[in-house]
N, CA, C and O of each residue as an XYZ file, in Angstrom:
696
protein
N      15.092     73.514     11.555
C      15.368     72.133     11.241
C      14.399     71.203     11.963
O      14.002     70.204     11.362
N      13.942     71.480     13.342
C      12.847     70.625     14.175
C      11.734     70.748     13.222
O      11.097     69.853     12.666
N      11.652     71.672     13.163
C      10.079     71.970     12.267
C      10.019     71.467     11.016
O       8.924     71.255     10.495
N      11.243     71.200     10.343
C      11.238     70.546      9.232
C      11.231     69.340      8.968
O      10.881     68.805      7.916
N      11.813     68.629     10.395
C      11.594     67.196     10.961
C      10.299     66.999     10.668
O       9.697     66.501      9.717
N       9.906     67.650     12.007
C       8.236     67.467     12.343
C       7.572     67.370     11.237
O       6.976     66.346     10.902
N       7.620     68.569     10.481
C       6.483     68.500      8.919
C       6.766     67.358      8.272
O       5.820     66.921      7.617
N       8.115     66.509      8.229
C       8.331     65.642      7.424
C       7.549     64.006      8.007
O       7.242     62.968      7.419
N       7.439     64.564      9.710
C       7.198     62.665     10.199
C       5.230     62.958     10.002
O       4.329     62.149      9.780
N       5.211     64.200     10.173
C       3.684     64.071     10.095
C       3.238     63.882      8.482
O       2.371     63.037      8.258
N       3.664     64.454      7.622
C       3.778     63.771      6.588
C       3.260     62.834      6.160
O       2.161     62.769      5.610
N       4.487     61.483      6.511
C       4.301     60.642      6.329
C       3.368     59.517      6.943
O       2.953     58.474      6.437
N       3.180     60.055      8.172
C       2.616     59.875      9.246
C       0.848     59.687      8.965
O       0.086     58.928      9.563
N       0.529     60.654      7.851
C      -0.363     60.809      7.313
C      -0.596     60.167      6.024
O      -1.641     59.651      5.629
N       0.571     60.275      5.398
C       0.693     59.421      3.938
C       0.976     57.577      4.353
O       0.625     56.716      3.546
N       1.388     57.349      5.183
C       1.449     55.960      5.892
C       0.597     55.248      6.729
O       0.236     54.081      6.575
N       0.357     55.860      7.443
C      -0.155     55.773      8.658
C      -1.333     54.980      8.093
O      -1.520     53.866      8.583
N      -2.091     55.373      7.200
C      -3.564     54.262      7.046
C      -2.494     52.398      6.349
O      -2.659     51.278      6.834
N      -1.818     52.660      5.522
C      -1.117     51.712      4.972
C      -0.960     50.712      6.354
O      -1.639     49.722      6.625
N       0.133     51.291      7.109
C       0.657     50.375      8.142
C      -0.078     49.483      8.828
O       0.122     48.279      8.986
N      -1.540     50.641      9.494
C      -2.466     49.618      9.910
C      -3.190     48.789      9.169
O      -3.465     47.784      9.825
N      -3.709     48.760      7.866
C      -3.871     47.803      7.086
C      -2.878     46.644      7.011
O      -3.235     45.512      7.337
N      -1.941     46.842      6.691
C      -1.326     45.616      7.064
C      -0.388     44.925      8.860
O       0.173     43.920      9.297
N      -0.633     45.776      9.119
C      -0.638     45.487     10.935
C      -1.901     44.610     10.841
O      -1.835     43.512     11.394
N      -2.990     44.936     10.243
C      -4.384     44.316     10.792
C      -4.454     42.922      9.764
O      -5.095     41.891      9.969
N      -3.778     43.178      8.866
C      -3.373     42.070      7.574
C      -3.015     41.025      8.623
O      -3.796     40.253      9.179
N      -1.452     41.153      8.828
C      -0.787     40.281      9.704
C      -1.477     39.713     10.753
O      -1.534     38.489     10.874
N      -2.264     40.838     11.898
C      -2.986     40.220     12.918
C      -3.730     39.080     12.517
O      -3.612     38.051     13.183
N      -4.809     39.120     11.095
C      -5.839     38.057     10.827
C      -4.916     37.254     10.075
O      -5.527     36.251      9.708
N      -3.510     37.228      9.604
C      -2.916     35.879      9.070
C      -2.722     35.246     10.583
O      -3.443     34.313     10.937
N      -1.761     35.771     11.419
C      -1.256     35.002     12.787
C      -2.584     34.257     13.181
O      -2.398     33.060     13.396
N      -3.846     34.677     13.322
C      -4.552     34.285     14.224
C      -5.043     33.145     13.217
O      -5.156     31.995     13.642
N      -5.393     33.508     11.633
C      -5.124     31.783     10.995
C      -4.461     30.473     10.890
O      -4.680     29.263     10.829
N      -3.475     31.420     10.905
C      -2.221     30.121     11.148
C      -2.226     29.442     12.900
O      -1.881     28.311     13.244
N      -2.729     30.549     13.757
C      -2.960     29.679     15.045
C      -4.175     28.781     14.922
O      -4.077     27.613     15.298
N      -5.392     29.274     14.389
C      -6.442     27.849     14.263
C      -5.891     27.237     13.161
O      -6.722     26.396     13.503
N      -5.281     26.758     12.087
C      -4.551     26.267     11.246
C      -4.287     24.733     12.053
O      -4.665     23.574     11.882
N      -3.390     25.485     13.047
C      -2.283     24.906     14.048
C      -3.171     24.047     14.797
O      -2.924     22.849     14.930
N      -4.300     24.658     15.345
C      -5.277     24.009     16.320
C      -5.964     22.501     15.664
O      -6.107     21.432     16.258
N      -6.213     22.744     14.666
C      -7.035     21.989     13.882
C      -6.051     20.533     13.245
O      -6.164     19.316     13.101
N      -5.306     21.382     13.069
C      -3.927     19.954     12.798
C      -3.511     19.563     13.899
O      -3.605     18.340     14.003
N      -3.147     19.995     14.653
C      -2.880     19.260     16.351
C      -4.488     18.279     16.620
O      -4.326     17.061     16.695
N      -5.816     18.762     16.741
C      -6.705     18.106     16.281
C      -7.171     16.799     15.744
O      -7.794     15.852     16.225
N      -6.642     17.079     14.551
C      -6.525     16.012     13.486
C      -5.541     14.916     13.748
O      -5.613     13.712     13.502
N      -4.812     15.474     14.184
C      -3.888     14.399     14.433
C      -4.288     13.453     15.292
O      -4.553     12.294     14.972
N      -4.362     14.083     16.799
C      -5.074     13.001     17.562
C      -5.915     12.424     17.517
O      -6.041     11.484     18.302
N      -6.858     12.713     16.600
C      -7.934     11.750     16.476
C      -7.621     10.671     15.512
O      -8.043      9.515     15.529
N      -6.994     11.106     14.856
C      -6.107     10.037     13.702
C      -4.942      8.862     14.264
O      -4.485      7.824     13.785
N      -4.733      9.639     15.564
C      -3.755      8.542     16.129
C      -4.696      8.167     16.919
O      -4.441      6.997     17.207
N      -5.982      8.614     17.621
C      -7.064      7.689     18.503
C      -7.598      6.689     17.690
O      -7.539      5.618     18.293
N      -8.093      6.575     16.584
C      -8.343      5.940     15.477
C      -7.533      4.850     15.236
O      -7.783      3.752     15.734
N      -6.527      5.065     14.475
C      -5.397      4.079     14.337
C      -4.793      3.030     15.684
O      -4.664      1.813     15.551
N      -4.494      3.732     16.869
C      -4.831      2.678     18.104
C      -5.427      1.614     18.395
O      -4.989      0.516     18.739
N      -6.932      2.164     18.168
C      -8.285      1.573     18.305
C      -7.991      0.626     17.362
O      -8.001     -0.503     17.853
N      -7.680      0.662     15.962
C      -8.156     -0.097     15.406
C      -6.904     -1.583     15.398
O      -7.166     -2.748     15.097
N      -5.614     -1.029     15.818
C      -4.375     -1.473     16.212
C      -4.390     -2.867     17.550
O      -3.975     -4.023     17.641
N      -5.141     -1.871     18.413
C      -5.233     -2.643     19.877
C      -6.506     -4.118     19.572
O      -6.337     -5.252     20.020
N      -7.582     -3.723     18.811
C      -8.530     -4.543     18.586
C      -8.404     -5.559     17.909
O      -9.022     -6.596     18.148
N      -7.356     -5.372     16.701
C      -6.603     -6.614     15.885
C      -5.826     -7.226     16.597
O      -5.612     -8.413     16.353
N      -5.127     -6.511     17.787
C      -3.517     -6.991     18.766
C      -4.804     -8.209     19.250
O      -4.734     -9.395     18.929
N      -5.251     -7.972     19.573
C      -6.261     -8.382     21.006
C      -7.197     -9.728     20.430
O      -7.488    -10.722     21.094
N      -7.560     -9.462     19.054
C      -7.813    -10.445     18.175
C      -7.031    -11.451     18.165
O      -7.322    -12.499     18.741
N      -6.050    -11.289     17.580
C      -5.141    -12.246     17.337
C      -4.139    -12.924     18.135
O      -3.434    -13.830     17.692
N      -4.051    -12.199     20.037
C      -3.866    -12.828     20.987
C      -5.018    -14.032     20.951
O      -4.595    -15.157     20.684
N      -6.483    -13.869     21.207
C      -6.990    -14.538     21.365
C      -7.382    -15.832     20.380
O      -7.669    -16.985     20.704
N      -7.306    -15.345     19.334
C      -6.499    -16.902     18.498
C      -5.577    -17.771     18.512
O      -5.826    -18.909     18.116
N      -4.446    -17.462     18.923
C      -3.201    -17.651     19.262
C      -3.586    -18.776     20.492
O      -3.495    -19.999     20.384
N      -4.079    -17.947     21.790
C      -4.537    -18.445     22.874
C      -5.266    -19.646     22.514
O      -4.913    -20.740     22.953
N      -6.235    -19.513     21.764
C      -7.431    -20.629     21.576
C      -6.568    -22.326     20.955
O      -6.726    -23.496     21.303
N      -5.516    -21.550     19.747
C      -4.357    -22.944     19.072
C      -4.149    -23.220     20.746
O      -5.026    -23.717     21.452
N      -3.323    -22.957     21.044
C      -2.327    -23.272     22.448
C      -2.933    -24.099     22.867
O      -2.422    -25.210     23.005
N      -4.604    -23.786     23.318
C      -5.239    -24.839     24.506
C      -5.839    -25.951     23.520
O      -6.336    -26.939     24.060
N      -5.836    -25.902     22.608
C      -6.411    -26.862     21.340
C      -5.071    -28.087     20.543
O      -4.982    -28.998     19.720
N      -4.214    -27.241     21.545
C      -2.500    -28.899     20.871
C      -3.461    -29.717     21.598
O      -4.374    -30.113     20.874
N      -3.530    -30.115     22.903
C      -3.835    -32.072     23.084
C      -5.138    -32.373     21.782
O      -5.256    -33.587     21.611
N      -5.727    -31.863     21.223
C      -6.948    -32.537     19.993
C      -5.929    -32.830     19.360
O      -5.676    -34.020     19.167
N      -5.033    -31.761     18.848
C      -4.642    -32.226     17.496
C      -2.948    -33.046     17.978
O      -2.420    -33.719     17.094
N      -2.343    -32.950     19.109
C      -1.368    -33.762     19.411
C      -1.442    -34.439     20.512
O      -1.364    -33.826     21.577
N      -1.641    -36.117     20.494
C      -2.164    -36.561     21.438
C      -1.140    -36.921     22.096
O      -0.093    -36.644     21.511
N      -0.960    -37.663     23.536
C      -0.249    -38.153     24.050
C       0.349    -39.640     23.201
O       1.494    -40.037     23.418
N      -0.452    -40.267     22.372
C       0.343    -41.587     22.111
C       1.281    -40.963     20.671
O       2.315    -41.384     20.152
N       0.464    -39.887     20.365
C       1.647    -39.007     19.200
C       2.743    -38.689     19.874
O       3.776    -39.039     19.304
N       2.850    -38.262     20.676
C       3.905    -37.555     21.682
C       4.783    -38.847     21.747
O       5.959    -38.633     21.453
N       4.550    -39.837     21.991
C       5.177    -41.222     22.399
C       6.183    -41.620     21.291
O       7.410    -41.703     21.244
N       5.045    -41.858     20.310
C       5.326    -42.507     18.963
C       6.661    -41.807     17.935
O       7.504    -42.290     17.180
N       6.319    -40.505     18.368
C       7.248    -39.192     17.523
C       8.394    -38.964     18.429
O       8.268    -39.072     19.649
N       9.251    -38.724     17.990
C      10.209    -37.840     18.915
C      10.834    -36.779     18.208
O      10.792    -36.525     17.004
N      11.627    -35.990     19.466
C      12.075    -34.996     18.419
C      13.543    -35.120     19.242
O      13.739    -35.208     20.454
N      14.593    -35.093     18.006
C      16.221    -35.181     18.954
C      17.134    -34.206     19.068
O      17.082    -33.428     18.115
N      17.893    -33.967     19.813
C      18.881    -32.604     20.224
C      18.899    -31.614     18.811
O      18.603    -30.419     18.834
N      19.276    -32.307     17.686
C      19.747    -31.571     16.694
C      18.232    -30.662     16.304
O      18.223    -29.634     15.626
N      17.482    -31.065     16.675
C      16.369    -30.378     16.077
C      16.480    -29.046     16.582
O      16.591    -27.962     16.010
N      16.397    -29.543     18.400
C      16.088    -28.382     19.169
C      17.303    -27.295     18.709
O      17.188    -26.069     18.675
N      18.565    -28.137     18.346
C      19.593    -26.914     18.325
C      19.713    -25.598     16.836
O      20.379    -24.593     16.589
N      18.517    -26.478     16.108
C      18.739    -25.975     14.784
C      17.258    -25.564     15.208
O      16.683    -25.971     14.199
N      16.404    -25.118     15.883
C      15.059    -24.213     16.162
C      15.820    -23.446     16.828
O      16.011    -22.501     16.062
N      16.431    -23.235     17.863
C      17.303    -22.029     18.620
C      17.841    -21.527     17.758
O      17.336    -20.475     17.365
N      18.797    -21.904     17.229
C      19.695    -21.139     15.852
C      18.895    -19.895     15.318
O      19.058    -18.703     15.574
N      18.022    -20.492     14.537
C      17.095    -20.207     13.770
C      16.733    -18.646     14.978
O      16.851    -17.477     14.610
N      16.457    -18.929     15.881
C      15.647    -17.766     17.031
C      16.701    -16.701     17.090
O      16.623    -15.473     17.073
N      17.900    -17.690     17.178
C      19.339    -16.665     17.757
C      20.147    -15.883     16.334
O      21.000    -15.010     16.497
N      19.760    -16.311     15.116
C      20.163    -15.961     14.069
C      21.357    -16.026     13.762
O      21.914    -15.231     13.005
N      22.269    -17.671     14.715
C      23.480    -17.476     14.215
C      23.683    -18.932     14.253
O      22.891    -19.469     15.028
N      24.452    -19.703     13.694
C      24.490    -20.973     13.025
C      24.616    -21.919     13.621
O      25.640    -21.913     14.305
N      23.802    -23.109     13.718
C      23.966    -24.013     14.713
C      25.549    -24.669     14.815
O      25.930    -25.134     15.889
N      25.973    -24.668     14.238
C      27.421    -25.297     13.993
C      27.383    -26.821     13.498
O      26.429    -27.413     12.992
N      28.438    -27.215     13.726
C      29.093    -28.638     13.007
C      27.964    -29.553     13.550
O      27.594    -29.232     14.680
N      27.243    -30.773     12.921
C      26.402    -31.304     13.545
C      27.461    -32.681     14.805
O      28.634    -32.992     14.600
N      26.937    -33.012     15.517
C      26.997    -33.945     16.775
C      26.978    -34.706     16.676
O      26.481    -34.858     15.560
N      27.358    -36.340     17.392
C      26.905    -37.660     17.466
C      25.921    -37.506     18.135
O      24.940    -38.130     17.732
N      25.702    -36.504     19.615
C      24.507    -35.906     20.204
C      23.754    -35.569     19.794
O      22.881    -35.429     20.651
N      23.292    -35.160     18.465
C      22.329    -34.352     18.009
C      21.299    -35.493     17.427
O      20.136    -35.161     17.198
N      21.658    -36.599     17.232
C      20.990    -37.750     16.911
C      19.886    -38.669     18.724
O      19.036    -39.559     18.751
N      20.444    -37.949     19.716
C      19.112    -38.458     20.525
C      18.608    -38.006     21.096
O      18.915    -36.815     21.148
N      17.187    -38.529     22.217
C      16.396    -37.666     22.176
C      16.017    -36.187     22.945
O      16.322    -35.743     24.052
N      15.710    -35.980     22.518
C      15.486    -34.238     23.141
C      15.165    -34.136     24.181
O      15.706    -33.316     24.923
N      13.941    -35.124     24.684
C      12.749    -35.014     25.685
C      12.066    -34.130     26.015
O      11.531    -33.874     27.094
N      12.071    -33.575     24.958
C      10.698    -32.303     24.449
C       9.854    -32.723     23.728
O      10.163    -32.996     22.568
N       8.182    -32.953     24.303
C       7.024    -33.420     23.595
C       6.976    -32.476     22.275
O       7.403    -31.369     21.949
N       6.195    -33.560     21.680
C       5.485    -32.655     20.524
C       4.783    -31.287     20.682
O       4.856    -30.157     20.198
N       3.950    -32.072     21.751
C       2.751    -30.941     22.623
C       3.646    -29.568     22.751
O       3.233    -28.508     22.279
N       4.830    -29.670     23.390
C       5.609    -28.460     23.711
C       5.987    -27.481     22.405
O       5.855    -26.264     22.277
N       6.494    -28.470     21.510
C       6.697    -27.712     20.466
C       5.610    -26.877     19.688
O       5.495    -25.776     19.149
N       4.757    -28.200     19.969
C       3.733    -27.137     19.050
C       3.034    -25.869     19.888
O       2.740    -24.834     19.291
N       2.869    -25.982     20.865
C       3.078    -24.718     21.549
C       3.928    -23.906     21.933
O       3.617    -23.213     22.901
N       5.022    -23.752     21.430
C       5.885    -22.886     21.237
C       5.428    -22.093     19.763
O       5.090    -20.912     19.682
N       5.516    -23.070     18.638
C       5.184    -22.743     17.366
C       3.940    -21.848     17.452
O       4.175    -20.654     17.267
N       2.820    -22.143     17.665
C       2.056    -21.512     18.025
C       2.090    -19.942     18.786
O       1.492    -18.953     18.363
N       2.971    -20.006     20.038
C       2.651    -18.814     20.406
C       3.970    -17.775     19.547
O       3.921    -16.545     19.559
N       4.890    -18.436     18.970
C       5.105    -17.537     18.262
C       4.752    -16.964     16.932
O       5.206    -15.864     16.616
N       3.994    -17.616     16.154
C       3.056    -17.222     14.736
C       2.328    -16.521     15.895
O       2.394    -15.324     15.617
N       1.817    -16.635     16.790
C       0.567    -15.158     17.330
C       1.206    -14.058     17.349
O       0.826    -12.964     16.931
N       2.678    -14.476     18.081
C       3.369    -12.758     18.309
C       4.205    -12.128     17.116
O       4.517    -10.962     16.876
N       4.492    -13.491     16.360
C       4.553    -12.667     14.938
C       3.657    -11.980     13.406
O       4.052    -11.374     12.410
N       2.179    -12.504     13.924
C       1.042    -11.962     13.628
C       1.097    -10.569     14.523
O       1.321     -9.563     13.849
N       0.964    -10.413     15.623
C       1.050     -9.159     16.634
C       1.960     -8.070     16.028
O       1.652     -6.881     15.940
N       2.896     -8.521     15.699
C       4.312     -7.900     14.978
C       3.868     -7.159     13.925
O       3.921     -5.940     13.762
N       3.273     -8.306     12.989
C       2.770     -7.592     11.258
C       1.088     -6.414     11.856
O       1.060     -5.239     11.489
N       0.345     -6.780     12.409
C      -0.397     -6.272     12.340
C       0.301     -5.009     13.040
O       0.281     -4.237     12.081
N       0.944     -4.242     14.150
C       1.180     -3.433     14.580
C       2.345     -2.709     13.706
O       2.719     -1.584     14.036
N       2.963     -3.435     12.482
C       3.772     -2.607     11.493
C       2.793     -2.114     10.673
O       2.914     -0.996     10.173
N       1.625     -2.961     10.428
C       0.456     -1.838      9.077
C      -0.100     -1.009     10.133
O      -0.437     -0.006      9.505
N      -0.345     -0.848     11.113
C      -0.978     -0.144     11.666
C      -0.256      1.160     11.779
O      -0.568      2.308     11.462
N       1.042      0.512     12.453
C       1.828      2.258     12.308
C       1.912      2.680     10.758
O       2.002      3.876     10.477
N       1.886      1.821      9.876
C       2.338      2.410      8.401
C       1.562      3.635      8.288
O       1.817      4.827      8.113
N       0.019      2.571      8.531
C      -0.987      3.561      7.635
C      -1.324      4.801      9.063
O      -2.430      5.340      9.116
N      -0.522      5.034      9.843
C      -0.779      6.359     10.712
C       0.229      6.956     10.143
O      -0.086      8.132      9.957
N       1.504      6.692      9.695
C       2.183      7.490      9.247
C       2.119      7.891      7.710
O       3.013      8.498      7.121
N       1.393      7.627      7.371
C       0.440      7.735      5.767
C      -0.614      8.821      6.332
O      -0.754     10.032      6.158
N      -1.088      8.135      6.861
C      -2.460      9.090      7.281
C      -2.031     10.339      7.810
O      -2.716     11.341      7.604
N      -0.602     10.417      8.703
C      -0.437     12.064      9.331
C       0.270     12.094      8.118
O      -0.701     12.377      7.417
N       1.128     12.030      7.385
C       1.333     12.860      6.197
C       0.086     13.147      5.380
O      -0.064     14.369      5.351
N      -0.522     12.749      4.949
C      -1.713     13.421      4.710
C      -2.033     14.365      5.618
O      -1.848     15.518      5.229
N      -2.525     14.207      6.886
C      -2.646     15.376      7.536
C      -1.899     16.614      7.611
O      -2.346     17.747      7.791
N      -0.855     16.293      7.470
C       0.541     17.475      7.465
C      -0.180     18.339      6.389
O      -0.618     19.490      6.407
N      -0.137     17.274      5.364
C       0.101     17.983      3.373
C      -1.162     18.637      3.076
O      -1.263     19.434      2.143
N      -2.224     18.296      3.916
C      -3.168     19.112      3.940
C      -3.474     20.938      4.802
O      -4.182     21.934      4.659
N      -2.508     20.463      5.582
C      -2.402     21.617      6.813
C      -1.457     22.663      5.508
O      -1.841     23.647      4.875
N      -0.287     22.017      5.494
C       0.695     22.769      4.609
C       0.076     23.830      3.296
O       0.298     25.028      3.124
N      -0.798     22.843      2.454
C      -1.780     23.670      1.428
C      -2.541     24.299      1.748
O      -2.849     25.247      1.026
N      -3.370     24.031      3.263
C      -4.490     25.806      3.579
C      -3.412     26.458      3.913
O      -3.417     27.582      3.411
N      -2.295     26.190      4.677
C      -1.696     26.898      5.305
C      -1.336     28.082      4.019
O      -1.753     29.235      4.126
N      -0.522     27.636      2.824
C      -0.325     28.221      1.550
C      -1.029     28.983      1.037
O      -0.635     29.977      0.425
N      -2.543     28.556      1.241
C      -3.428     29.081      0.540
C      -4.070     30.597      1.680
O      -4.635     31.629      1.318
N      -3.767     30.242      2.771
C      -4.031     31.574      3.537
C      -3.174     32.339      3.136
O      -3.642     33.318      2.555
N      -1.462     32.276      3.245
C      -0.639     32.991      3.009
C      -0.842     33.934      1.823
O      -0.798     35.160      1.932
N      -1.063     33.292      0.711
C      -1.164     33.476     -0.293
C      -2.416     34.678     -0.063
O      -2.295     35.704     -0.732
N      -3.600     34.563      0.863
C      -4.502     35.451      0.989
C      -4.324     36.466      1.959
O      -5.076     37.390      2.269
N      -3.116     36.122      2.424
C      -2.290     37.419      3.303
C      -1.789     38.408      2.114
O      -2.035     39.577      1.817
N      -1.243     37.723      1.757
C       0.102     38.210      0.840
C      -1.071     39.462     -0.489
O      -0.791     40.598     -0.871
N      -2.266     38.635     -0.819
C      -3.086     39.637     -1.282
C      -3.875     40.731     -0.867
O      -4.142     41.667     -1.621
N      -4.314     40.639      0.469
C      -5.008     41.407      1.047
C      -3.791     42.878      1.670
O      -4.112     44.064      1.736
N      -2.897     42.487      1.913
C      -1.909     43.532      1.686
C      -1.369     43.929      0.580
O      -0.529     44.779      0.875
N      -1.408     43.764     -0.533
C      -1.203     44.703     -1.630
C      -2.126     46.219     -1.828
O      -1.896     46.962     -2.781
């Protein structure tokens, strides 16, 4: 019965044995594709998110410095005898907060009719620095968009060699 074992594993041993390592050696050169696969998309990526940064931080940085430039440019366009001449009264200020706080100024006031004693100048620098940081806002939402556009692309590209190796696994072992 040993001997009949034996004749049977050598056998196969012989009838297999080239098979197995062919695809032992199959598998070895898929794994080691799919690890540079892996390399190359890890890769890609970061440079795609170094990219997108760059181009993120340089618009941020832009459009601080516009922002900045309005700010120091209110006294041209709002002078002090404007400031005088204009006023602005409680109800205003309470219905610009609202507006910030997103919840309703309420019933209007006999108060809301005087004056604030907030220049023009102030306001408009308020106004100002917030159109910059809500410019800051939009530009840093397209920026992430198109990185998260751009790594799906990267993915969907990884995914199809990835397929397309498999697929040349899957043949080279037949």
């Amino acid at each position: 019965m040993a001997a009949f074992s034996l004749g049977v594993w050598c056998a196969g041993s012989f009838y297999y044995g080239p098979r197995i390592q062919k695809e032992h050696s199959a598998l070895v050169h898929y794994k080691a594709q799919l690890a540079i696969a892996h390399a190359e998309l890890t890769q890609a990526q970061y440079k795609l998110a170094t990219r997108i940064e760059i181009q993120y931080r340089n618009r941020i940085k832009i459009i601080k410095e516009k922002g900045d430039t309005l700010i120091k440019e209110i006294p041209v366009y709002v002078t002090q005898a404007d400031a005088v001449h204009f006023g602005v009264n409680v109800g205003f200020v309470r219905h610009y907060n609202a507006a910030f706080t997103g919840e309703p100024a309420g019933p209007s006031a006999q108060s809301d009719r005087e004056p604030a004693n907030i220049s023009l100048a102030e306001i408009a620098a308020i106004n100002a620095f917030n159109a910059s940081v809500c410019w800051q806002w939009r530009e840093q939402t397209l920026g992430l968009r198109a990185f998260y556009r751009q790594l799906q692309q990267t993915q969907q590209s990884a995914i199809a060699e990835d397929r397309r190796s498999s697929s040349s696994w899957q043949n080279s072992t037949r």
